[in-house]
mmCIF file as Biopython writes it, N, C-alpha, C and O atoms, coordinates in Angstrom:
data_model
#
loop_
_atom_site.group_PDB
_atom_site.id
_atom_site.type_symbol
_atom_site.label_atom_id
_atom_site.label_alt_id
_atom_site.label_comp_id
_atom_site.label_asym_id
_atom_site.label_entity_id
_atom_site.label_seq_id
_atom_site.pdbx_PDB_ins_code
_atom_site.Cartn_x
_atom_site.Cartn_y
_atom_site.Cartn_z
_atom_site.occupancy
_atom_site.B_iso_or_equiv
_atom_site.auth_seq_id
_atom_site.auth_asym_id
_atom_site.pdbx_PDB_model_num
ATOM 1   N N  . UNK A ? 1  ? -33.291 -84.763 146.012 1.0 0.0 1  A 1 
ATOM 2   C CA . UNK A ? 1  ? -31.870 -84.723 146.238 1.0 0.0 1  A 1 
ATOM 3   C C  . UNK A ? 1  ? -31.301 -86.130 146.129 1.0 0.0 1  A 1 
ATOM 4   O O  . UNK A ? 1  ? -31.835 -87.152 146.560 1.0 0.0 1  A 1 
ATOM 5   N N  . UNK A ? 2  ? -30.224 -86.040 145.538 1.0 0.0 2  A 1 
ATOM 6   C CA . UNK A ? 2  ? -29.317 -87.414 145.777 1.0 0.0 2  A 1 
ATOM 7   C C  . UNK A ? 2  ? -28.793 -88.100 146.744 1.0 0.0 2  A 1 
ATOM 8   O O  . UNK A ? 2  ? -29.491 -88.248 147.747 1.0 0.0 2  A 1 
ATOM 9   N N  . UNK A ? 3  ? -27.711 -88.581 146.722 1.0 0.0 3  A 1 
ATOM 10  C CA . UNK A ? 3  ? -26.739 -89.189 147.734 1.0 0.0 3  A 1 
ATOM 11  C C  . UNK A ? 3  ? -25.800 -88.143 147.544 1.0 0.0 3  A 1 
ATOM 12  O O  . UNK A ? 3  ? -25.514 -87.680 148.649 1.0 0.0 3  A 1 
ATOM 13  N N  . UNK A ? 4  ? -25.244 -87.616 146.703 1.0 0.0 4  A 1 
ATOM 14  C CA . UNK A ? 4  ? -24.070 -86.967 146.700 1.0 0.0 4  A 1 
ATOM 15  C C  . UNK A ? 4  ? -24.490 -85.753 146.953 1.0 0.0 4  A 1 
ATOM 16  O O  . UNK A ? 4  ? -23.558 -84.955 147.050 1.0 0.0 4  A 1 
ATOM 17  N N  . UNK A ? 5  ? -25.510 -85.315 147.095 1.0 0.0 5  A 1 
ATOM 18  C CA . UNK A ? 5  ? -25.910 -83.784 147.843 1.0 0.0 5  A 1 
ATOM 19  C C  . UNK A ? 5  ? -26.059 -84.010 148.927 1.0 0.0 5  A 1 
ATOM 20  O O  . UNK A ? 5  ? -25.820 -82.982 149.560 1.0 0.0 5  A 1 
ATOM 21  N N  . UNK A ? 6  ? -26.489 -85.258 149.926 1.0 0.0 6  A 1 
ATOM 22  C CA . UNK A ? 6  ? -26.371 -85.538 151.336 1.0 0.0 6  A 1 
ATOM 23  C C  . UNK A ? 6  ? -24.857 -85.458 151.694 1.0 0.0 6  A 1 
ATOM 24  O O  . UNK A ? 6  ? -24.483 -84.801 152.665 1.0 0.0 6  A 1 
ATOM 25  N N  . UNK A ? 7  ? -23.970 -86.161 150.868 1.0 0.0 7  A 1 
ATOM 26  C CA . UNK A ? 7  ? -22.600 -86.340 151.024 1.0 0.0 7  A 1 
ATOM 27  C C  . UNK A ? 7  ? -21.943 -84.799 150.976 1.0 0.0 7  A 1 
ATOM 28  O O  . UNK A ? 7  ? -21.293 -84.411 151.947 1.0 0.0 7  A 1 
ATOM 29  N N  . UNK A ? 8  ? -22.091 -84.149 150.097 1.0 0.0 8  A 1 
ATOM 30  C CA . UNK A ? 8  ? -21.895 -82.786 150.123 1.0 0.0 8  A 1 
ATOM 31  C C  . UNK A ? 8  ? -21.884 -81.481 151.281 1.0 0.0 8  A 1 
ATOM 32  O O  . UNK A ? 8  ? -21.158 -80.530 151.573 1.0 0.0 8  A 1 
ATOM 33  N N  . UNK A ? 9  ? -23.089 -82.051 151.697 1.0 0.0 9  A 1 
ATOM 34  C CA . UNK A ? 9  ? -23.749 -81.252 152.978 1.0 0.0 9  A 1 
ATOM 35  C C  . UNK A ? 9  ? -22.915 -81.697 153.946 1.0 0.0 9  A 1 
ATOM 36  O O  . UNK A ? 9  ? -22.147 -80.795 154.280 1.0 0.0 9  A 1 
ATOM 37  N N  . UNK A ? 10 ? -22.719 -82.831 154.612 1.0 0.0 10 A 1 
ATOM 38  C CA . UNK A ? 10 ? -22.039 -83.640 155.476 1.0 0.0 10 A 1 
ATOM 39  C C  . UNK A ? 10 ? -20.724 -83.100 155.415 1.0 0.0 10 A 1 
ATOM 40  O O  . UNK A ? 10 ? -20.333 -82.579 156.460 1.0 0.0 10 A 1 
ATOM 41  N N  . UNK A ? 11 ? -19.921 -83.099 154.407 1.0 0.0 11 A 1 
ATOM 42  C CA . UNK A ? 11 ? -18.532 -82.287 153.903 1.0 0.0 11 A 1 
ATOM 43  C C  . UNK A ? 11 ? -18.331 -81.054 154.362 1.0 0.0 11 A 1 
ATOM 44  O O  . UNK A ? 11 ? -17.252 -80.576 154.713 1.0 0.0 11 A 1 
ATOM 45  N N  . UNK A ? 12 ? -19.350 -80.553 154.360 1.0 0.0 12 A 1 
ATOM 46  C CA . UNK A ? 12 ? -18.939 -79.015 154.623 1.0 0.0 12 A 1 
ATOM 47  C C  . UNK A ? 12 ? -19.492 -78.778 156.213 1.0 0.0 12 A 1 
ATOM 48  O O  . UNK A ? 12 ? -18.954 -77.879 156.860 1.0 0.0 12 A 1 
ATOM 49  N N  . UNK A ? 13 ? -20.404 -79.465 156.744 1.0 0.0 13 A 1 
ATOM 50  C CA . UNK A ? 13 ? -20.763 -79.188 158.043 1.0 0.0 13 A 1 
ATOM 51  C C  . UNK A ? 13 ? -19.443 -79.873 158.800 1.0 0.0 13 A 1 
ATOM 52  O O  . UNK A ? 13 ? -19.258 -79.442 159.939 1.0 0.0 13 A 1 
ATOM 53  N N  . UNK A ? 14 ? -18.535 -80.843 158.344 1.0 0.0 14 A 1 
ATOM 54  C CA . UNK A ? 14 ? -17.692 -81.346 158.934 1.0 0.0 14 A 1 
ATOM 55  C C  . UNK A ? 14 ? -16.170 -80.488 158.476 1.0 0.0 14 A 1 
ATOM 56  O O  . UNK A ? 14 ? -15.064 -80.423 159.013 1.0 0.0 14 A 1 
ATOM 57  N N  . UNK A ? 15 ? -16.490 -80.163 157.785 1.0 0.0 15 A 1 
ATOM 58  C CA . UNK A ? 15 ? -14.945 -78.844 157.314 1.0 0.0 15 A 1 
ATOM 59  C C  . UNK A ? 15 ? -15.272 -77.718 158.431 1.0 0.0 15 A 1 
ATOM 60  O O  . UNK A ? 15 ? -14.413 -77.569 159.300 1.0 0.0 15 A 1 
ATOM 61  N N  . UNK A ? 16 ? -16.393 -76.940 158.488 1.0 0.0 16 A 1 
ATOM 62  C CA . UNK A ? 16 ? -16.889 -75.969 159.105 1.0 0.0 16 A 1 
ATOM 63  C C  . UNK A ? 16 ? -17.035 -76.563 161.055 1.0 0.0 16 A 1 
ATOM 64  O O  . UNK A ? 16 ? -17.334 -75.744 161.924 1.0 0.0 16 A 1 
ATOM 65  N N  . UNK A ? 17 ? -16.770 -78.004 161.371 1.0 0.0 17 A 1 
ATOM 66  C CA . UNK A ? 17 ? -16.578 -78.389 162.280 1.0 0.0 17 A 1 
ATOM 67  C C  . UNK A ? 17 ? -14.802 -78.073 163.026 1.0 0.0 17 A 1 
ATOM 68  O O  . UNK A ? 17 ? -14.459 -77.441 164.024 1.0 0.0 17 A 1 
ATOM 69  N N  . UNK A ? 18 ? -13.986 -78.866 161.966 1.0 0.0 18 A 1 
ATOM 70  C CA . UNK A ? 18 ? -12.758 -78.655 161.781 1.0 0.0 18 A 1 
ATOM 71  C C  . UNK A ? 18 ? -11.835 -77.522 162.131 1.0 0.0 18 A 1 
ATOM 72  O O  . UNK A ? 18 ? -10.743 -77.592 162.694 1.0 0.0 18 A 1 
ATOM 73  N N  . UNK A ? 19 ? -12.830 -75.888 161.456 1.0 0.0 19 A 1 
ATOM 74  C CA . UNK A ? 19 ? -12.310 -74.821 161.447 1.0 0.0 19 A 1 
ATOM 75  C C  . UNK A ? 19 ? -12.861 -74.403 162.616 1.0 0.0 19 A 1 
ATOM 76  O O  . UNK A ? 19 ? -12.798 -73.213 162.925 1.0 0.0 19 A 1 
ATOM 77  N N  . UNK A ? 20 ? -13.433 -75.266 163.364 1.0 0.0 20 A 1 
ATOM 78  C CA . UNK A ? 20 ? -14.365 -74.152 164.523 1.0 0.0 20 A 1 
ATOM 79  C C  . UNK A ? 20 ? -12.928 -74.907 165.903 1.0 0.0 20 A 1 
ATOM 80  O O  . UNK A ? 20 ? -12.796 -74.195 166.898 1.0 0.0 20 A 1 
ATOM 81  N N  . UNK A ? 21 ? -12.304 -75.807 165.866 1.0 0.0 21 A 1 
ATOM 82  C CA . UNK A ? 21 ? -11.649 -76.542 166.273 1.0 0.0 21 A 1 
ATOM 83  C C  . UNK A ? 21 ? -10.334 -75.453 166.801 1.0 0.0 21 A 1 
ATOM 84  O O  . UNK A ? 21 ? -9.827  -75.513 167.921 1.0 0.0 21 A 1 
ATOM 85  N N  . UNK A ? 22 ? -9.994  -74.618 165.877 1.0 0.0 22 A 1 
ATOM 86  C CA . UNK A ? 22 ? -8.879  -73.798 165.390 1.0 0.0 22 A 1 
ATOM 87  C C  . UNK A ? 22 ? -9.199  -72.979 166.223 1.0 0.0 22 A 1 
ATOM 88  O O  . UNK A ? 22 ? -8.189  -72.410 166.635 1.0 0.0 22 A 1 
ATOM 89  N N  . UNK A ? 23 ? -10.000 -72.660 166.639 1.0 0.0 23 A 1 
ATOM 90  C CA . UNK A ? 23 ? -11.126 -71.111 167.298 1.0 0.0 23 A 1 
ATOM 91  C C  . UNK A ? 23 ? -10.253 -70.860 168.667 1.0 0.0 23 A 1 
ATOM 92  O O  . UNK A ? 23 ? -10.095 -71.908 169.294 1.0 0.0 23 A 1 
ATOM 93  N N  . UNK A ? 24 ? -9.622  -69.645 169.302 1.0 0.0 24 A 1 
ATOM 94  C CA . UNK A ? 24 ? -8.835  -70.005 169.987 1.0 0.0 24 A 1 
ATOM 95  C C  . UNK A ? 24 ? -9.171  -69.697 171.674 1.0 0.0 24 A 1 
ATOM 96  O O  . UNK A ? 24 ? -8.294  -69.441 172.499 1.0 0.0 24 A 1 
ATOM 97  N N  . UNK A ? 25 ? -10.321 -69.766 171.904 1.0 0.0 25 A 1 
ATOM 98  C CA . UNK A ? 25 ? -10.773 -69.716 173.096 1.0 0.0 25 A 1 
ATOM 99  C C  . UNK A ? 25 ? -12.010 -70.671 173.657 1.0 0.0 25 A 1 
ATOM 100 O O  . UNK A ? 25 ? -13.086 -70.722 173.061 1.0 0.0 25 A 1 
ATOM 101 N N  . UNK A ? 26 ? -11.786 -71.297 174.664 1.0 0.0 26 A 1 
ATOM 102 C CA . UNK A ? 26 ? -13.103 -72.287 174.829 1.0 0.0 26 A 1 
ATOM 103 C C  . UNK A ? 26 ? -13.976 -71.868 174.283 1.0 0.0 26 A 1 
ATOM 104 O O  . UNK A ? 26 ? -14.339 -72.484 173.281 1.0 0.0 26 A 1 
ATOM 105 N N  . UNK A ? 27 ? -14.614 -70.802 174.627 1.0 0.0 27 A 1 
ATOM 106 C CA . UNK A ? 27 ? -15.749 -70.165 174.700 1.0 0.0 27 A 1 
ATOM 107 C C  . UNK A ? 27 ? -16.292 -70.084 173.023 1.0 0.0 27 A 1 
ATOM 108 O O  . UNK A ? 27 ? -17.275 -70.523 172.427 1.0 0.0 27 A 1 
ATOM 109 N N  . UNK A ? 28 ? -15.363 -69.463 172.725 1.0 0.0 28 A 1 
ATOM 110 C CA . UNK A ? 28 ? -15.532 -69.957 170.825 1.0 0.0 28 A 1 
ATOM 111 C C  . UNK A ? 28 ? -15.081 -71.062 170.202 1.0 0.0 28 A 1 
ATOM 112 O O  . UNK A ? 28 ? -14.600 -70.740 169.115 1.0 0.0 28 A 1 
ATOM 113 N N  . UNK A ? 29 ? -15.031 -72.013 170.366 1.0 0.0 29 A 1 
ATOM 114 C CA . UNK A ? 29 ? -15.066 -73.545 170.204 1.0 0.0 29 A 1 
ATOM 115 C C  . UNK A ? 29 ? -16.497 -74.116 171.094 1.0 0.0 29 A 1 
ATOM 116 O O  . UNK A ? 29 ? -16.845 -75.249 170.762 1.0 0.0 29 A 1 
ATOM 117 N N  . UNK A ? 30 ? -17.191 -73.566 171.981 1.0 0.0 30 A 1 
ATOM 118 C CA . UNK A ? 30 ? -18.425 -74.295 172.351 1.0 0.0 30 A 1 
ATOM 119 C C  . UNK A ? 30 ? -19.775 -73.387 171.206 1.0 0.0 30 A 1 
ATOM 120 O O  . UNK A ? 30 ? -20.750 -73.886 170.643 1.0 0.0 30 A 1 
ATOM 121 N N  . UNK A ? 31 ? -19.374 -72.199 171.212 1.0 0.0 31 A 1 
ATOM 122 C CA . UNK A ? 31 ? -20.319 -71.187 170.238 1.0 0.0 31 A 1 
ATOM 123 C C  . UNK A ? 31 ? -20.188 -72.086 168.791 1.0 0.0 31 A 1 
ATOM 124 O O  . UNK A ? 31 ? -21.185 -72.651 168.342 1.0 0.0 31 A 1 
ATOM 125 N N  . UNK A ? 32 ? -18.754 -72.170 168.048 1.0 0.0 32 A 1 
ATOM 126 C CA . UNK A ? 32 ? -18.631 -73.241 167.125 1.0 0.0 32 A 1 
ATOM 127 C C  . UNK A ? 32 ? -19.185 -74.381 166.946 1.0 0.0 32 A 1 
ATOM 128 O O  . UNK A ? 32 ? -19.277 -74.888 165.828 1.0 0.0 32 A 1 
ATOM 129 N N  . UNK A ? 33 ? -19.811 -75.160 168.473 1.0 0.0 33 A 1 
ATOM 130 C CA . UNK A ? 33 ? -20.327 -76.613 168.526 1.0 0.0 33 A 1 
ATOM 131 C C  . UNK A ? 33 ? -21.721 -76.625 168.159 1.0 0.0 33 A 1 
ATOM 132 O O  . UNK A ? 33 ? -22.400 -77.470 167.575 1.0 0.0 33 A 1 
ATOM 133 N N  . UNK A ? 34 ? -22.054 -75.218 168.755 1.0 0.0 34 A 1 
ATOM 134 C CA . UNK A ? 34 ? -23.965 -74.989 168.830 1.0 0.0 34 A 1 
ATOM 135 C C  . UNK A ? 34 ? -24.079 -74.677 167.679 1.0 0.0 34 A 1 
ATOM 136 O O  . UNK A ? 34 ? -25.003 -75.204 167.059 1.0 0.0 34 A 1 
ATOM 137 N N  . UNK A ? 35 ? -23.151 -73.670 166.941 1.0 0.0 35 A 1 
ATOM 138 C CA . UNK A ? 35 ? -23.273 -73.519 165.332 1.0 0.0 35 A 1 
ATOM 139 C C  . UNK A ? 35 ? -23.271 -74.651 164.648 1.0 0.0 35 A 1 
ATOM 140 O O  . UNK A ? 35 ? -24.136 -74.865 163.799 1.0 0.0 35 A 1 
ATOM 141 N N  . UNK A ? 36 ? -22.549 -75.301 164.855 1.0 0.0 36 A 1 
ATOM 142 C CA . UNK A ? 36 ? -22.392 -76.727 164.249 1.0 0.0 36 A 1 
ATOM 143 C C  . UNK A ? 36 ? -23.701 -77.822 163.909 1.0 0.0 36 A 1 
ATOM 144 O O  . UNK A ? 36 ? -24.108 -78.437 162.923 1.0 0.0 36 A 1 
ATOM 145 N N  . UNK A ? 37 ? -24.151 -77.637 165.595 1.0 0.0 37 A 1 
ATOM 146 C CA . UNK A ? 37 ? -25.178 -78.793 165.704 1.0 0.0 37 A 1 
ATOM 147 C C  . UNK A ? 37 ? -26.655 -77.868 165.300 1.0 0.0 37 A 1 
ATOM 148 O O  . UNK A ? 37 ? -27.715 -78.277 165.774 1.0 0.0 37 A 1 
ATOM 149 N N  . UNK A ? 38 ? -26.656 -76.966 164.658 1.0 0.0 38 A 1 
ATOM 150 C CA . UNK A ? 38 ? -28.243 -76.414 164.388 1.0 0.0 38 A 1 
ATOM 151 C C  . UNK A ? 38 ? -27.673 -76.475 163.001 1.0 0.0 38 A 1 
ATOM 152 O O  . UNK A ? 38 ? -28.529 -76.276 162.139 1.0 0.0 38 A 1 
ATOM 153 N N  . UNK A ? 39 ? -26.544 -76.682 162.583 1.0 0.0 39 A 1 
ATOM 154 C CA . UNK A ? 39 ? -26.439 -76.377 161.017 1.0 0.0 39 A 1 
ATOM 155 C C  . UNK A ? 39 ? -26.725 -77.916 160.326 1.0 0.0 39 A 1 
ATOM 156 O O  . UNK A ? 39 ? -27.151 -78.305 159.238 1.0 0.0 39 A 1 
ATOM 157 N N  . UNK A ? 40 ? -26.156 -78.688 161.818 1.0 0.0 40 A 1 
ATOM 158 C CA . UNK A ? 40 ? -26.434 -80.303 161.368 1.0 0.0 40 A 1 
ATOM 159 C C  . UNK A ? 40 ? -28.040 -80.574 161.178 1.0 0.0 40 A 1 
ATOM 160 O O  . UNK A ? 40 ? -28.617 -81.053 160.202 1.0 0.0 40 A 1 
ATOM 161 N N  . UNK A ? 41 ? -28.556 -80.131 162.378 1.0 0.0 41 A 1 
ATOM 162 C CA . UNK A ? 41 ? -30.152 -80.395 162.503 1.0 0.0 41 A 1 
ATOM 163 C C  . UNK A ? 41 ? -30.978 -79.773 161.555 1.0 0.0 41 A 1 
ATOM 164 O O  . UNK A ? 41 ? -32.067 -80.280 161.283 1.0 0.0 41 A 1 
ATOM 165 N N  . UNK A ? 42 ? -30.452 -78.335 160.810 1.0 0.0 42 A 1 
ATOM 166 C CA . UNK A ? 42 ? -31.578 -78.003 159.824 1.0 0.0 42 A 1 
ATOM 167 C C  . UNK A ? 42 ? -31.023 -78.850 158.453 1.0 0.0 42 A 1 
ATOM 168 O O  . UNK A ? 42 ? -32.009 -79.139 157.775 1.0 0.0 42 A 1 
ATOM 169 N N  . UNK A ? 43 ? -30.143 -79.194 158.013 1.0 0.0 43 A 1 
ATOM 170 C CA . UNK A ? 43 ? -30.096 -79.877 157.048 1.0 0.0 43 A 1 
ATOM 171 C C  . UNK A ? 43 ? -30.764 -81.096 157.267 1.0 0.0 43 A 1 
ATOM 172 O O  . UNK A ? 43 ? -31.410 -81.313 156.242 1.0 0.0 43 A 1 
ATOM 173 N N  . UNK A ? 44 ? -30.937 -81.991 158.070 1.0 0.0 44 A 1 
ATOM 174 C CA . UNK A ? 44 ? -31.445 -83.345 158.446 1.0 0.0 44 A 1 
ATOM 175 C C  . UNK A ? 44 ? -32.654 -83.114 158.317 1.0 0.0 44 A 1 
ATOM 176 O O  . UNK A ? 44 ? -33.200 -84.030 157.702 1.0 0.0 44 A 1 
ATOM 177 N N  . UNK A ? 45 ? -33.628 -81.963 158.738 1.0 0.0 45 A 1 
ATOM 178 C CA . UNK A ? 45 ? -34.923 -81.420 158.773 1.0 0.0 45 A 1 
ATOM 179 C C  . UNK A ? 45 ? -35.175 -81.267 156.978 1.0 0.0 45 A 1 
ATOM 180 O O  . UNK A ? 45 ? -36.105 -81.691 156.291 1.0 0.0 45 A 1 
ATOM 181 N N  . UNK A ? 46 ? -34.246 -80.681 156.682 1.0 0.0 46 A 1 
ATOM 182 C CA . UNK A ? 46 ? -34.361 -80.407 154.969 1.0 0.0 46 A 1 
ATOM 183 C C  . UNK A ? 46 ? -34.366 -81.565 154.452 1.0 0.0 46 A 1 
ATOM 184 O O  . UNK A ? 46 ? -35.231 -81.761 153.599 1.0 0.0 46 A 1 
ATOM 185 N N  . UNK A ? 47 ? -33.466 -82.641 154.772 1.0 0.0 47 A 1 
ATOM 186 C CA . UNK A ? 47 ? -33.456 -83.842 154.024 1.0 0.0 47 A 1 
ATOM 187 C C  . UNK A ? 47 ? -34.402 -84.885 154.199 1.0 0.0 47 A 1 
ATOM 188 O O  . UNK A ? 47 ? -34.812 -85.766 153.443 1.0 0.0 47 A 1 
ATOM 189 N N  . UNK A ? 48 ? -34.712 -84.501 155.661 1.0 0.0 48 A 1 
ATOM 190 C CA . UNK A ? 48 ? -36.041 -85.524 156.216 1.0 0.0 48 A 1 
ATOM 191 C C  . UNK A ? 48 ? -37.211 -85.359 154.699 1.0 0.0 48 A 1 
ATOM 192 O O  . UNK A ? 48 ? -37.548 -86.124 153.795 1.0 0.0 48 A 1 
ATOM 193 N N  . UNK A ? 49 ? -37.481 -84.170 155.012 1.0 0.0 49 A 1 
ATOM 194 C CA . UNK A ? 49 ? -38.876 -83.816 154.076 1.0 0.0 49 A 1 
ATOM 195 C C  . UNK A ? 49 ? -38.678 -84.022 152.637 1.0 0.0 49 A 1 
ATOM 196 O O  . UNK A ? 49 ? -39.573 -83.962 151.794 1.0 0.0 49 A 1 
ATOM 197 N N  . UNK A ? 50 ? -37.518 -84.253 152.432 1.0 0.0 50 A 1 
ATOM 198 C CA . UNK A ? 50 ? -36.804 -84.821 151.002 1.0 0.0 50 A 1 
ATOM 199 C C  . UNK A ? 50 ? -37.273 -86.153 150.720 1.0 0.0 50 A 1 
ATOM 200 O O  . UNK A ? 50 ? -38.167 -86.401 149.911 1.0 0.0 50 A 1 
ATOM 201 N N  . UNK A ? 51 ? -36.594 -87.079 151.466 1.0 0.0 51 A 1 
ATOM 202 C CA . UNK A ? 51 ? -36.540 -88.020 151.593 1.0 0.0 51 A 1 
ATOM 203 C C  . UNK A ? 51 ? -37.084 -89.014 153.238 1.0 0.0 51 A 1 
ATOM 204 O O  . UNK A ? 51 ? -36.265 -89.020 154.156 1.0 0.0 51 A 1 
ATOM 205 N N  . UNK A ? 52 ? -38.214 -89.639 153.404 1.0 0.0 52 A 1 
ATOM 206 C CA . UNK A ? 52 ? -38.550 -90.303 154.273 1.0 0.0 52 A 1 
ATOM 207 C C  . UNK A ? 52 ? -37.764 -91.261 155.063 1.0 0.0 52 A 1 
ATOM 208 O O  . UNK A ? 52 ? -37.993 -91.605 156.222 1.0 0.0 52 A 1 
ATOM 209 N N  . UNK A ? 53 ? -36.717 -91.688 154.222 1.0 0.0 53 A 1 
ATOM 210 C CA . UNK A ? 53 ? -35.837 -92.837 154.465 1.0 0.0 53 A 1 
ATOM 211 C C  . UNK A ? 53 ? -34.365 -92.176 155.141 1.0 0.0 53 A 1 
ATOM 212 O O  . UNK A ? 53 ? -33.661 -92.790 155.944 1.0 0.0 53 A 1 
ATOM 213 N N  . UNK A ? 54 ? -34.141 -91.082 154.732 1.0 0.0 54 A 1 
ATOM 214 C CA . UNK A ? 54 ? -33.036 -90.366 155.027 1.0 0.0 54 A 1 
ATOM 215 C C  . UNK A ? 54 ? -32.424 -90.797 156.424 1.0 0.0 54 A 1 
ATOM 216 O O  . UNK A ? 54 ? -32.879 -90.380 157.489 1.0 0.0 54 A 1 
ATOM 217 N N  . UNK A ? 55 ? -31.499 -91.549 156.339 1.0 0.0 55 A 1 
ATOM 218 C CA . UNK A ? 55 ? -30.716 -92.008 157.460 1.0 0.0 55 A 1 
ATOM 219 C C  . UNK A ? 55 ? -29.904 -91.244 158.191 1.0 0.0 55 A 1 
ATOM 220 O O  . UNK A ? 55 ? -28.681 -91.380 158.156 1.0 0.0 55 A 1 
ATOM 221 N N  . UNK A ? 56 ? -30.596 -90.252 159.021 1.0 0.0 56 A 1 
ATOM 222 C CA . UNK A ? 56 ? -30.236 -89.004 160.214 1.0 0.0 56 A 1 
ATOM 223 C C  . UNK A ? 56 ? -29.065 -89.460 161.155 1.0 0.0 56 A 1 
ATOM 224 O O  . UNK A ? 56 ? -28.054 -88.775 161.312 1.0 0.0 56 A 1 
ATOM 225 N N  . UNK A ? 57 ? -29.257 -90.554 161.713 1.0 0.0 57 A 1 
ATOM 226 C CA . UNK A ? 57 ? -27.958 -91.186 162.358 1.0 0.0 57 A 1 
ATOM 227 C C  . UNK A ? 57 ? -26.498 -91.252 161.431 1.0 0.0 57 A 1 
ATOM 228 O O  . UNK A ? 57 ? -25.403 -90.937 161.897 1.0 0.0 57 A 1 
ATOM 229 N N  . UNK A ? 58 ? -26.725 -91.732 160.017 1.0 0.0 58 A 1 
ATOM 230 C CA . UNK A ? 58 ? -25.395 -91.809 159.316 1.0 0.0 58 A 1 
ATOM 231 C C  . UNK A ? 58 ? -25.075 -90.276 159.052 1.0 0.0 58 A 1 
ATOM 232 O O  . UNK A ? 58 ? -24.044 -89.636 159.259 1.0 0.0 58 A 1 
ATOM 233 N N  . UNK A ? 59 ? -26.086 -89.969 158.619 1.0 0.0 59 A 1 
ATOM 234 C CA . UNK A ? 59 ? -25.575 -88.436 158.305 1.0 0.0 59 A 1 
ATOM 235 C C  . UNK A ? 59 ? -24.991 -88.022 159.382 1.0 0.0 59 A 1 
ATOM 236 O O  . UNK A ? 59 ? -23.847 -87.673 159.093 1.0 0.0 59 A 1 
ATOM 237 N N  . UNK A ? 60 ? -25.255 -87.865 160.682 1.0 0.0 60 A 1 
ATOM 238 C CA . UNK A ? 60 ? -24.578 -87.057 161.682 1.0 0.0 60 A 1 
ATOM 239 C C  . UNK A ? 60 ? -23.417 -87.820 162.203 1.0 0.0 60 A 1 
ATOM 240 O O  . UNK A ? 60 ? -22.637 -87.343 163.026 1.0 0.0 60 A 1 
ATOM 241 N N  . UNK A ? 61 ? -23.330 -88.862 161.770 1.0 0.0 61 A 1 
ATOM 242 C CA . UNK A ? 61 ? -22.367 -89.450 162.083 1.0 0.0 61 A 1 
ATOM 243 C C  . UNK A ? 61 ? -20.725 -88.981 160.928 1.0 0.0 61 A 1 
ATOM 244 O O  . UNK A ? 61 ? -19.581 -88.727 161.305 1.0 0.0 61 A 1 
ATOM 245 N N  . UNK A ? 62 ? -21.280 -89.032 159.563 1.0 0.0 62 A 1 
ATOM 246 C CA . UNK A ? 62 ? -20.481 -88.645 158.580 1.0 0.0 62 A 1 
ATOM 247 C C  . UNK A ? 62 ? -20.547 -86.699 158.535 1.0 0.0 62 A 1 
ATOM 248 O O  . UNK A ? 62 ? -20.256 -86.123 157.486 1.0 0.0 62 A 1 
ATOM 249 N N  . UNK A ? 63 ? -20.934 -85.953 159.720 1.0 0.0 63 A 1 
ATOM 250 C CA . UNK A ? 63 ? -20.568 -84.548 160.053 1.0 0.0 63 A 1 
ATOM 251 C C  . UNK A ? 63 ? -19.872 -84.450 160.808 1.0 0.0 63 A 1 
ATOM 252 O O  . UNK A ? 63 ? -19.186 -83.433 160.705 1.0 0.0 63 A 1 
ATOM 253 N N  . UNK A ? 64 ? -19.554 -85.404 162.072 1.0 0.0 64 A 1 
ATOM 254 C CA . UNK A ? 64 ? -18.685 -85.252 163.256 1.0 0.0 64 A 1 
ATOM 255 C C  . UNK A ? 64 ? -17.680 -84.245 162.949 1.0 0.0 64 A 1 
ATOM 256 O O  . UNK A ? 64 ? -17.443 -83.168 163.498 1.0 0.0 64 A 1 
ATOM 257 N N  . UNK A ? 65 ? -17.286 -84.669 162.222 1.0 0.0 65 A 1 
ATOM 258 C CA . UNK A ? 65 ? -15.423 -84.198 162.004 1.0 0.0 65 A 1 
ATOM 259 C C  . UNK A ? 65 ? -14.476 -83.957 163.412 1.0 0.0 65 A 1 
ATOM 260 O O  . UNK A ? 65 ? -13.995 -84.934 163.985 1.0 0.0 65 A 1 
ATOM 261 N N  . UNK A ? 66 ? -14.329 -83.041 163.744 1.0 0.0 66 A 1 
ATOM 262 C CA . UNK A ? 66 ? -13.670 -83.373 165.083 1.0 0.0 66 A 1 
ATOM 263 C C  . UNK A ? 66 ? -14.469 -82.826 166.520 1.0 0.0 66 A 1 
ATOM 264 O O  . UNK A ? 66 ? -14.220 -81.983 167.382 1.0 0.0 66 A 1 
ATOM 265 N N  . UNK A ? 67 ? -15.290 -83.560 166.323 1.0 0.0 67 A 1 
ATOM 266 C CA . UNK A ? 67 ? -16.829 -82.767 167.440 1.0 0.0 67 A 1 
ATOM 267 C C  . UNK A ? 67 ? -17.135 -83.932 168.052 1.0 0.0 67 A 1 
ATOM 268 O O  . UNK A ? 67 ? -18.128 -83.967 168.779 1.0 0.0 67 A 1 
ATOM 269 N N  . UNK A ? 68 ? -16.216 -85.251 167.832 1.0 0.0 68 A 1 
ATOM 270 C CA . UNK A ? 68 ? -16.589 -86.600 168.207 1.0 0.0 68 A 1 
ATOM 271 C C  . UNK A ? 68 ? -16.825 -86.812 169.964 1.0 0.0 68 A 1 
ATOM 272 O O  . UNK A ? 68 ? -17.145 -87.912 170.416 1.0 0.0 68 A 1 
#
């Protein structure tokens, strides 16, 4: 994988952050967060074994979106 398929991934876990934001009850905005953060962690797991070097901190940092 590239950079721009890490960048890609990051994009959409942070769009799919965004829309969970919208969700109109606590309760589905914390269900949204746990979705969020296993969707963050299996991609990082995917990219780990990709790449050894794969910088897990930037990546989750460039998913936040509004989960900061």
């Amino acid at each position: 994988m590239t950079k721009k398929d890490y960048e890609k991934a990051a994009a959409i876990a942070r769009d799919k952050a965004a829309q969970a934001q919208n969700y109109n009850t606590p309760s589905a905005k914390k269900i949204g967060l746990i979705v969020h953060q296993a969707v963050v962690e299996s991609f990082i797991n995917l990219f780990m074994d990709d790449n050894p070097r794969f910088d897990q901190v930037r990546f989750r940092q460039a998913c936040q979106g509004s989960f900061k």
